[in-house]
N, C-alpha and C positions, 0 to 999 in steps of 0.2 A: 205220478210216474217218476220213478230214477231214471236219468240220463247221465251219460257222457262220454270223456274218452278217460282209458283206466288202463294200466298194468305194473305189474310188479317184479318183483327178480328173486327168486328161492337161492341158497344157497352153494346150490348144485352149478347154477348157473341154468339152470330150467326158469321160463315164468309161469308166475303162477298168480293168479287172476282170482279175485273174491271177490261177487257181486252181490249188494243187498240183496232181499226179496222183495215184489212188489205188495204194493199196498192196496187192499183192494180189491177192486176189478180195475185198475190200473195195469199200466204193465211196466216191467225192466228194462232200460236199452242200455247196451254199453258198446260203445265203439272198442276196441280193443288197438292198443298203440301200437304194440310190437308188430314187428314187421316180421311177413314170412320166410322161410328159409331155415336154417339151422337145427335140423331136427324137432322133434317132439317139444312138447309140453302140455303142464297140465292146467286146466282149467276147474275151478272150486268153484259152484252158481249152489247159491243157498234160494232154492225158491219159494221159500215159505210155506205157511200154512194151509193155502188155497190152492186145489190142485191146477196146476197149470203145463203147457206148454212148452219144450225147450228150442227154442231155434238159434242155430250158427248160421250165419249169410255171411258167404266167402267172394269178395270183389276184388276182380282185377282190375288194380288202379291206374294202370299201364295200358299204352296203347300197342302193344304186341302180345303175342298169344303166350301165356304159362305151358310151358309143359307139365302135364300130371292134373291131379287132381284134391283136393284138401280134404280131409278123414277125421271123423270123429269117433274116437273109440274109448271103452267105459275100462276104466281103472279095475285090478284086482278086487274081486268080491262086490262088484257093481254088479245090477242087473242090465239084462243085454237090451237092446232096444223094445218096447213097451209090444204084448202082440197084438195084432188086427193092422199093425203098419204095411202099408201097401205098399211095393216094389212100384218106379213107376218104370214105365216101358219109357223105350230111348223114341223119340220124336224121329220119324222116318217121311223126310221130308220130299215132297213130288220132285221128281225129274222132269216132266211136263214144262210144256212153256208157261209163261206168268199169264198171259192169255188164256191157255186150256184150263187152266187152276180158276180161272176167274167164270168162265163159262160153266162145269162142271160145279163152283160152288156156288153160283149164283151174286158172285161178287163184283160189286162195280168197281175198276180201276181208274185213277187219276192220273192222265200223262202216258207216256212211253219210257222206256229207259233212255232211248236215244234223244230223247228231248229234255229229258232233266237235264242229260248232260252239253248239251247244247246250251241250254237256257243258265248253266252256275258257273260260264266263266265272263270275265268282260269283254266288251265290244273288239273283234278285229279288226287291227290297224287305223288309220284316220281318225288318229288323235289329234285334233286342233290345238297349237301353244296358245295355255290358256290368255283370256282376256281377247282373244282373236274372234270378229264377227265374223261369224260364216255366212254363205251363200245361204239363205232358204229357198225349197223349192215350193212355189205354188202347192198351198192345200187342196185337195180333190174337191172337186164341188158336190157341196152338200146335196147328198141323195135325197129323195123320195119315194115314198113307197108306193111300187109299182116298177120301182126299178129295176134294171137284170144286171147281174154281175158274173162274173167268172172269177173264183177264186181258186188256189192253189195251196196245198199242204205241204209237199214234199219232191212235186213236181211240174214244169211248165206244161209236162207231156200228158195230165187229166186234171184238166180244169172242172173244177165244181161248178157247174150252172147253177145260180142261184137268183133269187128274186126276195126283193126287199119287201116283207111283208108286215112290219111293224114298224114303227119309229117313238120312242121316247123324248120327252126333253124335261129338265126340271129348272131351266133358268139358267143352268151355266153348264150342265153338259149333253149333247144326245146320244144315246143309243140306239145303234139301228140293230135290227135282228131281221136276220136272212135267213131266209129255208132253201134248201136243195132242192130244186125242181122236180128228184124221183123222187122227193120226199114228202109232198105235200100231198092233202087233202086228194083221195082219189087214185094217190100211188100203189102201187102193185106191191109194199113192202106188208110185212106182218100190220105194223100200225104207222098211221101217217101226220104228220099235223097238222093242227087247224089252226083259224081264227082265235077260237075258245084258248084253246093251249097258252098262245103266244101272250091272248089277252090275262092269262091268270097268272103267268109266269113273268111275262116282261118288271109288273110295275115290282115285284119282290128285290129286282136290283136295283130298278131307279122309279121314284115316284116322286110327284110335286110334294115340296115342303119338306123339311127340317129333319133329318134324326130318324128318318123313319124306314130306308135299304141297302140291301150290305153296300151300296155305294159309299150310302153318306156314314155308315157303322163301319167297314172297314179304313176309309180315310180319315175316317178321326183316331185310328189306332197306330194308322201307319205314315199316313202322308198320301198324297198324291201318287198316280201311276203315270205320271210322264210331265217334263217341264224343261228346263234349261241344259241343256250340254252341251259341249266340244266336242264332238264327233262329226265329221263330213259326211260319214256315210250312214247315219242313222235318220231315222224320219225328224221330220222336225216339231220345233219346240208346240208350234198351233196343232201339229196331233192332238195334244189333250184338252180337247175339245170335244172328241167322238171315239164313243167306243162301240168298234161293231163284234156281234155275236153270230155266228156260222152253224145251224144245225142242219145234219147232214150223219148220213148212216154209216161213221166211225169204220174204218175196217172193211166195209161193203160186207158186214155179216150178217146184219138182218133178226139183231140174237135180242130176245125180250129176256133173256135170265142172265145176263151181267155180259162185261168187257171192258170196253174204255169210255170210261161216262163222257171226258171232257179233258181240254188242256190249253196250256197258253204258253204258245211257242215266239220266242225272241226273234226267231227268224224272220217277222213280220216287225218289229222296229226296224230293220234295215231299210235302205231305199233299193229300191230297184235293180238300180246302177250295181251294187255291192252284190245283193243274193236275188239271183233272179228270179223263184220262187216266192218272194215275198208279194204279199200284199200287202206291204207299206204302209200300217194303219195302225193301233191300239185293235188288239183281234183275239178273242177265243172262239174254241173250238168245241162246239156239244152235241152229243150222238142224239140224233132223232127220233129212231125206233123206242131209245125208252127212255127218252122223253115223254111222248106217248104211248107207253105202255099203261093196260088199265088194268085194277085188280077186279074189278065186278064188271056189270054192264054198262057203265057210263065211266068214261074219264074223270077223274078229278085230282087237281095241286095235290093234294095229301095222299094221294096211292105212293106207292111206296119206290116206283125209279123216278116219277116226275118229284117226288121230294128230295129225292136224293141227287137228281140235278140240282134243283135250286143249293144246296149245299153243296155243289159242286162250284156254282159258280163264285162261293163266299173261297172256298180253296185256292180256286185260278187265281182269283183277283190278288191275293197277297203275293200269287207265283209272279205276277204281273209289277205288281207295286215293287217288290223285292227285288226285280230286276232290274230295275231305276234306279230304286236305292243304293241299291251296292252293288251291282256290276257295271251301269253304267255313272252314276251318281259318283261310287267310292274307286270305283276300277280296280276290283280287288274279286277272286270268286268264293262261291258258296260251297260248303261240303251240303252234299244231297241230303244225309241226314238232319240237318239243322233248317234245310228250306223247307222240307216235307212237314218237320215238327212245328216250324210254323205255321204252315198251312192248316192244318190237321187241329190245332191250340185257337186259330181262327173261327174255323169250322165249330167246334165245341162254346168261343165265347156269345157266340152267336147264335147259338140253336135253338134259343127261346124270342130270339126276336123273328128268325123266318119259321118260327114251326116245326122244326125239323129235328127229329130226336139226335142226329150226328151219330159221333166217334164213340160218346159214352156208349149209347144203346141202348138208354135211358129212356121215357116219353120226357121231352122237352120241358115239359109244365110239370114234372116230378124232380124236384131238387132234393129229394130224398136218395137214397142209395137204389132202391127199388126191393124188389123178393127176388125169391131163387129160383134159377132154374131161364135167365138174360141167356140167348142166345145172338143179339144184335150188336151189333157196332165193334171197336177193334180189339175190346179186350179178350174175347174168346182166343183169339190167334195170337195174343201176350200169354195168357196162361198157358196155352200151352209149350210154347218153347221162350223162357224167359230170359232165358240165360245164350240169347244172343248180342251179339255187342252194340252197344249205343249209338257208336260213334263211327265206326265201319260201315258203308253201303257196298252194296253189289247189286246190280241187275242180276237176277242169279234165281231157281228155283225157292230161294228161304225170301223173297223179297214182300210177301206179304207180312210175313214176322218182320220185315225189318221195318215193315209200316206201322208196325203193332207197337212195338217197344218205344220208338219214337214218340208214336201218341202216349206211349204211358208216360215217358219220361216228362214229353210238355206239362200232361196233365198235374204231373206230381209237381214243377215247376210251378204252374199258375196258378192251382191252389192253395201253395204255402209261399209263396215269397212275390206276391202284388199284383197277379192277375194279368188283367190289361197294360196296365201300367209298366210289369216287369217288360212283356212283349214289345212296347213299344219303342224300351229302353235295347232289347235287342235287335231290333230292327237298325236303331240307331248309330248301334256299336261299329264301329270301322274295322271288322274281323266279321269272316263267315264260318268259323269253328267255334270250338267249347267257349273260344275266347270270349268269345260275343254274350254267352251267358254269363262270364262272370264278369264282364266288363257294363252288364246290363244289375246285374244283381252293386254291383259296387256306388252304381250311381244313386240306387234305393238305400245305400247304406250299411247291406250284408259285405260279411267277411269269408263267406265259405269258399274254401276252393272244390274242384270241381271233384276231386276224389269224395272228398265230405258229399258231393250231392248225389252222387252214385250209392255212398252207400246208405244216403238215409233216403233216399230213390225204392229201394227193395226192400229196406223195413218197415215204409211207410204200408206197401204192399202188404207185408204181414199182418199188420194191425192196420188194415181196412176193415176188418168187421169192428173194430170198433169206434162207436161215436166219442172217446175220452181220449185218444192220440193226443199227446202233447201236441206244441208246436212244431213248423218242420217236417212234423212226420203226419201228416194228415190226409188223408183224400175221403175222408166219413165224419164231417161234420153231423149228418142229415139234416142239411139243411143248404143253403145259398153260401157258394164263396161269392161277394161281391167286391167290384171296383169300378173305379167313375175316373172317366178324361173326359173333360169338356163338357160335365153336366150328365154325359151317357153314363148309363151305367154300367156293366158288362156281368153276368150272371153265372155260375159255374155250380153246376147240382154234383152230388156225394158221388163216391163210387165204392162198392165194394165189392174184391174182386172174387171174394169167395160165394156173390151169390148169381155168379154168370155158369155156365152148363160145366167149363172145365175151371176148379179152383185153380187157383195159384199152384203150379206145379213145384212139390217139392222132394227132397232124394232120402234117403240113407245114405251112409258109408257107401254099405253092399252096392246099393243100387246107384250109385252116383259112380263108383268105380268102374261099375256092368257096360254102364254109358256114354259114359265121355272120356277122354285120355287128356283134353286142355280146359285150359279156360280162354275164352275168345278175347280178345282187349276188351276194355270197359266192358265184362260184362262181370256179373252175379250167379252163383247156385245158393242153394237154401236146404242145410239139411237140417229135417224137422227128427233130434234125439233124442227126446222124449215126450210122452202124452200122458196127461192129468196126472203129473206128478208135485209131490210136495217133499218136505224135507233137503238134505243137502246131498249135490250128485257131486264126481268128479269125474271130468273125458279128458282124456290125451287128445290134443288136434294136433296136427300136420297140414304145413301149407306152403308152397313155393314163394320164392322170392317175389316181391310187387304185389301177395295176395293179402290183403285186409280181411280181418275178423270183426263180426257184430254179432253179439249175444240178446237174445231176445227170448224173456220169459214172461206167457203170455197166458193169463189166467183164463181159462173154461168160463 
């Protein structure tokens, strides 16, 4: 495969761009340098012998919205775009709440909107000058099970009655796990939990011995969820010793076909004193009902919401750890978008050690790309609206795409530039924006800035059907991206996104003009100009200022 960044200058003062052809079943990539703005130009792509594919991906490298949109159109005595090209329709996104959307589509949500943003800035007030011992207050005495507790979410005014029906330890930390009272065995909800449940589910986060639950798999990626600070009004340092877990009917909706699986709200590192609502502990939160939800006649770990719990809980815990790390740790906050893609990049390094197929949508044990016709995991809702922005979040009707593109992004991240490794270099980083990626990527010894990852972000996309991607541009090995901290190893199986129910959505001219009037910051469109062609084309493109071109001729 050709790669790189390429352009030229005609005479006129137009550029004018000549790109080898691929070799092979390889394919073409050329970044293109020029910068958009200043009218027209032409583009010269000789794509050889073999009939192939023409793609332009147009990225906005900027973090503000382009007005307009970038056009490619075919030179005098050129053929017009290839027929059987499909117009696609403009993505007509629900107005409904993020909740109605998740119930109607049968989707599990992670978190609240009101709680991300709670949870990504640092600690209020009662900063301690450093080196200064603080007060500790007395640790709660170590519960038993059998215990009753009352717990709080959001308010002092409905306590959760709850009773401690498991308890963990594996030598240096316990876990207690509490059910709500109308939740247990015997309660009047759709399904309730048990014994069984707790006992199948607890040891997946913490179990005796070495290497073996996202406890001990996500702290060897990230660090510890709680230790040392200067803060007076935050729980103290002997918290991380106990992490309790709350399941409990979410919402009070009683809904076995999605909602809010789980979440881990900061509000509970506070003390008392500070937010009165807290329960002053190391604490998440997971909805009951479908936890135990069953798909046959008998419950079991592997149905499909109690699995998606357990991957729920490998999600919270990085929300958890990340909160330590760098809001209380660095005292600095997170953009939503980069905690989510961590979360989400966790959930995926890990889907073959609890089981659990995740984000890809993959079966866990298939590190292969899979066949067509993937209905599961995030990329369906990437394909279809792709060309949302990166690095922009909103609580907002599009927020499941904003969940989508995230996971693509991470994935595209940990597949090509170190996996676990890269992750934990982000973690590290003393910034909660792009920063933090390329300040994570720098330490492994890349030089790419973050426009370069955007745009080889959505050409990687394009050439996911194939297993010959250069480097960089990869998410279709078929096979295992692998990486190891501390002996672990961390597994990542192929993707490719053309064989999930919606491909990779891509425009025309016509139909890119029909549909959109901007380009969103960070983000990408993709017009696909021609199909199983060979010999040598030339298009005029057009493109606004801060929009980058990538040419991509990609053999049948």
């Amino acid at each position: 495969m050709a790669l790189g960044w390429l352009a030229g200058c005609g005479n006129d003062g137009t550029t004018i761009s000549s790109v080898v052809p691929p070799t092979t079943s390889s394919a073409t990539v050329e970044h293109l340098t020029r910068d958009g703005g200043g009218g027209d130009w032409v583009h010269t792509q000789n794509m050889g012998d073999t009939a192939a594919d023409l793609f332009f991906i147009f990225t906005n490298t900027t973090e503000t919205t382009v007005g307009g949109v970038p056009s490619v159109a075919n030179m005098a005595g050129e053929a017009g775009n290839p027929a059987g090209t499909t117009p696609v329709n403009q993505v007509v996104l629900s107005t409904s709440s993020m909740l109605q959307q998740a119930y109607t589509a049968g989707l599990g949500l992670r978190g609240t909107p009101e709680i991300s943003e709670f949870n990504s800035h640092p600690p209020k007030s009662s900063a301690a000058p450093l080196g200064q011992t603080l007060g500790e207050p007395a640790p709660p005495q170590m519960a038993a099970v059998g215990d009753t507790q009352n717990f709080y979410e959001d308010s002092i005014a409905n306590p959760i009655a709850s009773t401690l029906r498991l308890q963990l330890n594996d030598g240096t930390i316990t876990v207690n796990m509490w059910v709500a009272n109308d939740s247990w065995s015997g309660c009047s909800k759709t399904y309730c939990m048990t014994d069984a449940m707790l006992a199948a589910i607890g040891p997946k986060f913490l179990l005796t011995g070495d290497s073996n639950d996202i406890y001990d798999w996500v702290t060897n990626l990230y660090g510890y969820p709680w230790g040392s600070h200067n803060y007076s009004n935050l729980i103290p340092e002997s918290a991380k010793s106990t992490i309790d877990i709350l399941f409990y009917d979410i919402n009070a909706d009683n809904s076995t076909t999605g909602g809010v699986l789980g979440f881990f709200y900061s509000k509970d590192n506070y003390s008392t004193n500070a937010v009165a609502y807290s329960n002053a502990r190391l604490m998440f939160y997971m909805d009951s009902v479908l936890t135990a939800t069953k798909e046959g006649d008998n419950w079991d770990a592997t149905d499909y919401w109690p699995a998606e719990m357990v991957a729920t809980l490998a999600h919270e815990f990085q929300h958890m750890i990340h909160y330590y790390k760098k809001q209380v740790g660095l005292g600095i906050s997170t953009q939503t978008w980069l905690n989510e893609l961590m979360s989400m990049t966790t959930e995926d390094l890990v889907a073959d050690k609890i089981l659990v197929n995740g984000p890809r949508g993959v079966t866990y044990s298939d590190y292969t790309a899979g066949s067509a016709g993937i209905t599961d995991g995030r990329i369906p809702y990437f394909n279809d609206y792709p060309s949302i922005s990166v690095t922009y979040w909103a609580n907002d009707s599009s927020v499941l795409y904003r969940y989508a593109i995230n996971y693509a992004f991470g994935a595209y991240l940990a597949r090509n530039y170190g996996g676990a490794v890269l992750f934990k270099q982000i973690m590290a980083a003393s910034s909660g924006d792009e920063t933090a990626v390329i300040t994570g990527l720098s330490a492994l010894g890349y030089t790419e800035t973050f426009p370069e990852l955007l745009q080889r972000f959505q050409t990687a996309v394009v050439l996911s059907s194939k297993t010959t991607a250069p480097l960089y541009y990869q998410f279709n090995t078929g096979a295992a991206v692998s990486s190891t901290i501390n002996t672990v190893t961390y597994n990542l199986g192929s993707i490719n996104f053309y064989n999930f129910s919606t491909g990779p959505k891509t425009y025309t001219s016509a139909t890119l003009a029909a549909n959109k009037s901007n380009l969103n910051p960070t983000s990408s469109v993709i017009i696909l100009a021609e199909t199983s062609k060979t010999g040598t084309v030339k298009k005029t493109l057009n493109m606004a200022q801060g929009v980058k071109a990538t040419v991509v001729v990609k053999p049948n």
